[in-house]
Structures are given as structure tokens and as C-alpha cells.
VMD Tcl script that builds the backbone (N, CA, C; Angstrom):
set m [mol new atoms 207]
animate dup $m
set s [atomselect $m all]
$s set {name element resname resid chain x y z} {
  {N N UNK 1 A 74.927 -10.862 55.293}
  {CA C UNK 1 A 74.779 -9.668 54.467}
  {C C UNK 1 A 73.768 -8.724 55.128}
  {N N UNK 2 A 74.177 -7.130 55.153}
  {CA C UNK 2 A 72.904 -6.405 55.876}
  {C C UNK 2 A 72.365 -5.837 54.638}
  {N N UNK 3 A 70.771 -5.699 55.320}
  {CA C UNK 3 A 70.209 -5.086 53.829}
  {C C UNK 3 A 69.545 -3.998 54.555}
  {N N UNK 4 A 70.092 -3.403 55.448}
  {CA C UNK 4 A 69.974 -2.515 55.670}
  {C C UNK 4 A 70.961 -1.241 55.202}
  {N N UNK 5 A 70.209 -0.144 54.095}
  {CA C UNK 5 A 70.944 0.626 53.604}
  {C C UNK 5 A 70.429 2.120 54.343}
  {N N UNK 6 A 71.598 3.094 54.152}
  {CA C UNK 6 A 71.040 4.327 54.549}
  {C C UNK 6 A 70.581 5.372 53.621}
  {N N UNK 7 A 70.029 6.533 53.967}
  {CA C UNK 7 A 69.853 7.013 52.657}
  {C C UNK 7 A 71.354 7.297 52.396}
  {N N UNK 8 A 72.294 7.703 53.042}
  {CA C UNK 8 A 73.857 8.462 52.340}
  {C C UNK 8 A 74.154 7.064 51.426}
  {N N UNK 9 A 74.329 6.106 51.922}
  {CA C UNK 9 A 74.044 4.705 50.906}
  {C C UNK 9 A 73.762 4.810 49.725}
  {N N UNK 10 A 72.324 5.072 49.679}
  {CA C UNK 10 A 72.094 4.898 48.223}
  {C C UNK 10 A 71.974 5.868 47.267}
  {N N UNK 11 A 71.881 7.682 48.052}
  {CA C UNK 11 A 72.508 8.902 47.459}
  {C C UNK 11 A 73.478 8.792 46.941}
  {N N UNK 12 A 74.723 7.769 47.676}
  {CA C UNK 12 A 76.315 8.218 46.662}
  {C C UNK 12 A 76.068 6.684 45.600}
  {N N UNK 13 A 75.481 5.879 46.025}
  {CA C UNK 13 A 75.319 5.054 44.941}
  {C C UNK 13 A 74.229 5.255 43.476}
  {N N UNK 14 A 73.532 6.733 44.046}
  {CA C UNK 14 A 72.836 7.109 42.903}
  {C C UNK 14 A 74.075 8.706 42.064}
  {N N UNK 15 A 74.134 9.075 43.083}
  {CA C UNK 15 A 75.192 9.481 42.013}
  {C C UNK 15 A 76.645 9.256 41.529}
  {N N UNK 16 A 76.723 8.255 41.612}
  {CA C UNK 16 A 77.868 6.757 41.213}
  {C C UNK 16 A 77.240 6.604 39.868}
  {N N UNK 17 A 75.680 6.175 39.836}
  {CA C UNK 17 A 75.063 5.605 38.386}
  {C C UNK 17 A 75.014 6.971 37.548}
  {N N UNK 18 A 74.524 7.795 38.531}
  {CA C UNK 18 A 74.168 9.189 37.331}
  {C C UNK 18 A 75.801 10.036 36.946}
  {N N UNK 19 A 76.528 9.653 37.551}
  {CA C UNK 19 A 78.384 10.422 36.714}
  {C C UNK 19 A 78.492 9.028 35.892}
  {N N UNK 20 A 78.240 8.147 35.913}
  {CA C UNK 20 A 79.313 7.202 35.276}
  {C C UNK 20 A 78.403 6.524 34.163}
  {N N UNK 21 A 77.171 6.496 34.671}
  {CA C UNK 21 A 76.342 5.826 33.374}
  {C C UNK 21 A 75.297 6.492 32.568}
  {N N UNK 22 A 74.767 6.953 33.199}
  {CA C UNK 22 A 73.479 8.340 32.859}
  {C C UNK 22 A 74.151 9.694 32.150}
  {N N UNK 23 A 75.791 9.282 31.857}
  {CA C UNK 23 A 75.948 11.418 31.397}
  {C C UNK 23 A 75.739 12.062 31.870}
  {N N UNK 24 A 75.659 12.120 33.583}
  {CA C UNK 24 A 75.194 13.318 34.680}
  {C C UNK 24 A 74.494 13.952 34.247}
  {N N UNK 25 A 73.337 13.030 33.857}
  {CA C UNK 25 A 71.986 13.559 33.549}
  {C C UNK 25 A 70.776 12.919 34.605}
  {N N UNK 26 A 70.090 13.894 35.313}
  {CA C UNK 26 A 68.880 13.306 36.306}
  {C C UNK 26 A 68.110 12.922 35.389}
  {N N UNK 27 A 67.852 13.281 34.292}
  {CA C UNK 27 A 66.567 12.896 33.066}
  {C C UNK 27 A 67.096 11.486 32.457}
  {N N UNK 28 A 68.108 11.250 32.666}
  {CA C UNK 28 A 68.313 9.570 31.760}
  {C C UNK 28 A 68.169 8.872 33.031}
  {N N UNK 29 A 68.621 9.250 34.903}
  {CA C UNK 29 A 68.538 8.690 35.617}
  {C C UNK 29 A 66.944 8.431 35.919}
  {N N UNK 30 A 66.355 9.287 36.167}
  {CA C UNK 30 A 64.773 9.381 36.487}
  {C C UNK 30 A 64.264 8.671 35.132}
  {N N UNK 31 A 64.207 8.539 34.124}
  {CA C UNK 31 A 63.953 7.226 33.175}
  {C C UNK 31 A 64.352 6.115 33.696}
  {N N UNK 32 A 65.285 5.289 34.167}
  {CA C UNK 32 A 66.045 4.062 34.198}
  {C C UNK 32 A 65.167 3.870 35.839}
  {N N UNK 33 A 65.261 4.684 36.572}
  {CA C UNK 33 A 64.270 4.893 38.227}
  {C C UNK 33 A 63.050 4.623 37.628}
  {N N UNK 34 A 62.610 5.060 36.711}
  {CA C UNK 34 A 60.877 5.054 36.878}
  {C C UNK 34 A 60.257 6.179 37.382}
  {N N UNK 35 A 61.085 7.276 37.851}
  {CA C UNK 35 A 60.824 8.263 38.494}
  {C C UNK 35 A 60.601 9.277 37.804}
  {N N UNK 36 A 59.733 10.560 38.327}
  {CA C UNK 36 A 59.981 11.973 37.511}
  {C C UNK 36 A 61.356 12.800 38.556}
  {N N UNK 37 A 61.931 13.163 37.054}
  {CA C UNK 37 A 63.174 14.382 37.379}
  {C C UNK 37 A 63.319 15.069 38.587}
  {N N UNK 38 A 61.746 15.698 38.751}
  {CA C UNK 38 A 61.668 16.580 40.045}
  {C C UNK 38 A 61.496 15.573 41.519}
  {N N UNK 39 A 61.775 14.109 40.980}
  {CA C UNK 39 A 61.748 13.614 42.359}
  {C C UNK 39 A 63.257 13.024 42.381}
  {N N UNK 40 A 64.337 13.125 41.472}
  {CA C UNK 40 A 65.368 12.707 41.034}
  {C C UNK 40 A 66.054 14.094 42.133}
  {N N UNK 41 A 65.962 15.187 41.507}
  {CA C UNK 41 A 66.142 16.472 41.813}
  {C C UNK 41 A 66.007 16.614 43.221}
  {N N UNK 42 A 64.935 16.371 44.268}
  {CA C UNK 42 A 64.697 16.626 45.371}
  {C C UNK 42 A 65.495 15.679 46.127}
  {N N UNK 43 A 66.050 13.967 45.575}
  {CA C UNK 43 A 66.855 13.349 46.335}
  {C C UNK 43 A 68.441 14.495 45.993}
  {N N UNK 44 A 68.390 14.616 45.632}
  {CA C UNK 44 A 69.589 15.739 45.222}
  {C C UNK 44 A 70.201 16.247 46.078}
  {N N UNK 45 A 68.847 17.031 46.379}
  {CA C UNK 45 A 68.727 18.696 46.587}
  {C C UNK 45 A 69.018 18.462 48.419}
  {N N UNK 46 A 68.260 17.073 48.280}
  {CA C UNK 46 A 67.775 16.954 50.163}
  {C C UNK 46 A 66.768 17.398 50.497}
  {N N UNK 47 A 65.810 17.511 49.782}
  {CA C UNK 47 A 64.272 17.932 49.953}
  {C C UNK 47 A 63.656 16.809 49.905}
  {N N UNK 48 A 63.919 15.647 49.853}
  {CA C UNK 48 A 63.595 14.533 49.741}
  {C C UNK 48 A 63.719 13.174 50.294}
  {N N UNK 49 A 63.423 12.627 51.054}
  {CA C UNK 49 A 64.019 11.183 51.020}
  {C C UNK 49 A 64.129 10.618 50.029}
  {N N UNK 50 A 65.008 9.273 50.061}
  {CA C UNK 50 A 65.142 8.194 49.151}
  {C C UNK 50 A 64.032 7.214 50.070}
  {N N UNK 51 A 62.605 6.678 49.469}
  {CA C UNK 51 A 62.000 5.712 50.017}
  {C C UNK 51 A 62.908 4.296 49.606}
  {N N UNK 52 A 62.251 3.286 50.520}
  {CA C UNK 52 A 62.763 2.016 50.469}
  {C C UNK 52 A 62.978 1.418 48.850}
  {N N UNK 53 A 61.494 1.177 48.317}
  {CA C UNK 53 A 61.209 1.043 47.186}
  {C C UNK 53 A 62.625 1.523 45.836}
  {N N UNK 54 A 62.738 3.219 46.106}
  {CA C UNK 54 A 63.654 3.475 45.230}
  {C C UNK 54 A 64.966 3.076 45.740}
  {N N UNK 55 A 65.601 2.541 46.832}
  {CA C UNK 55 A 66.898 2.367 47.195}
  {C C UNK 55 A 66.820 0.833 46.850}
  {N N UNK 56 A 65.672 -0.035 46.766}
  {CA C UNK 56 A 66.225 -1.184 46.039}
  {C C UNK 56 A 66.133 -0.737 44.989}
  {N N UNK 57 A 65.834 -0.251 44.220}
  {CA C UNK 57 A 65.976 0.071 42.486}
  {C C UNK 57 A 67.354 0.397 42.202}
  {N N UNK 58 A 67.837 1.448 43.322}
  {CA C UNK 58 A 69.079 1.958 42.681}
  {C C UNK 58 A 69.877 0.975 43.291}
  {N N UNK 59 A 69.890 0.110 44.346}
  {CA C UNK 59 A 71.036 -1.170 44.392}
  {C C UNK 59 A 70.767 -1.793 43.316}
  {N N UNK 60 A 70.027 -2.681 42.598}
  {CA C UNK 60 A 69.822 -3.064 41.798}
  {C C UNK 60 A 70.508 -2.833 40.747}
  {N N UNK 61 A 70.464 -0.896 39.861}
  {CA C UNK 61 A 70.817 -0.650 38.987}
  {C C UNK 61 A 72.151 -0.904 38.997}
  {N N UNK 62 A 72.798 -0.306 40.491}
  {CA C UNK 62 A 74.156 -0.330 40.441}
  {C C UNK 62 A 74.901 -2.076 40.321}
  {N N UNK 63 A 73.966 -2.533 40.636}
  {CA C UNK 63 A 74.770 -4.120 40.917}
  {C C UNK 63 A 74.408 -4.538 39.255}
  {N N UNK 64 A 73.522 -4.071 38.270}
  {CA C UNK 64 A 73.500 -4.422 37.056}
  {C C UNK 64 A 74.089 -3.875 36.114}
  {N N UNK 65 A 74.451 -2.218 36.418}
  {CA C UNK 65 A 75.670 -1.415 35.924}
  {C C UNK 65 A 76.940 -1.124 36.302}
  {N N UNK 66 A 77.169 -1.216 37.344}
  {CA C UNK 66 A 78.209 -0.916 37.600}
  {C C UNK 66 A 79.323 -2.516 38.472}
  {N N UNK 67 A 78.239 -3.482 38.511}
  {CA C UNK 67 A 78.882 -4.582 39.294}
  {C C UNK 67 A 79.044 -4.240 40.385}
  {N N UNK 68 A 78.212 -3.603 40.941}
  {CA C UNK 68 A 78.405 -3.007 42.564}
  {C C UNK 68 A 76.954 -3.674 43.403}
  {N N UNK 69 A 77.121 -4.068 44.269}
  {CA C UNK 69 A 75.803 -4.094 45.382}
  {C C UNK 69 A 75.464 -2.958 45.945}
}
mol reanalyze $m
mol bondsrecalc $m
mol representation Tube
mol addrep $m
């Protein structure tokens, strides 16, 4: 198994969780992250990286919501 993810990785796997489980809402996603909005927003936008830390969170979420790794 690689656990090496990229950010495009865990960008389409964050907005995988935020259309399908969150109500394409960054504010229910950035709750469930732990994150504030405006750092939800900047992975978005591309003003941002996704750090390590948050790309295991969002594998995580997705493998606990969506049955996805």
C-alpha cells in the first residue's frame, strides 16, 4: 500500500466529502477538519497547501464516510 498521497489526491477526495456529505458546504467541512473556513477556502482556491496532518484527516474522513481510502 503507498501512503504516499498528493495534494490533487486529497483535494478531489476533499471535495468528494464536501459534494456528497457536507451539502457543499466548506463550513460543515472545516467543522468535521477541525479547521477554519478560510483555511478550507484557500485549499480551494490554491492559495494553500493541503499539509500532511490535514490529508490524513481527510483520508480518514473519506474512508469513514464514504468507504473510500
Amino acid at each position: 500500500m503507498d501512503d504516499e498521497y498528493t495534494d490533487a489526491d486529497a483535494l478531489e477526495l476533499l471535495q468528494k466529502l464536501k459534494t456528497e456529505v457536507f451539502d457543499d458546504s466548506n463550513a460543515e467541512l472545516a467543522l468535521a477538519m477541525g479547521r477554519p473556513v478560510s483555511e478550507i477556502d484557500a485549499w480551494f482556491s490554491g492559495d494553500e497547501e493541503i499539509d500532511e496532518d490535514a490529508e490524513m484527516k481527510i483520508h480518514g474522513l473519506a474512508q469513514e464516510r464514504l468507504g473510500e481510502e
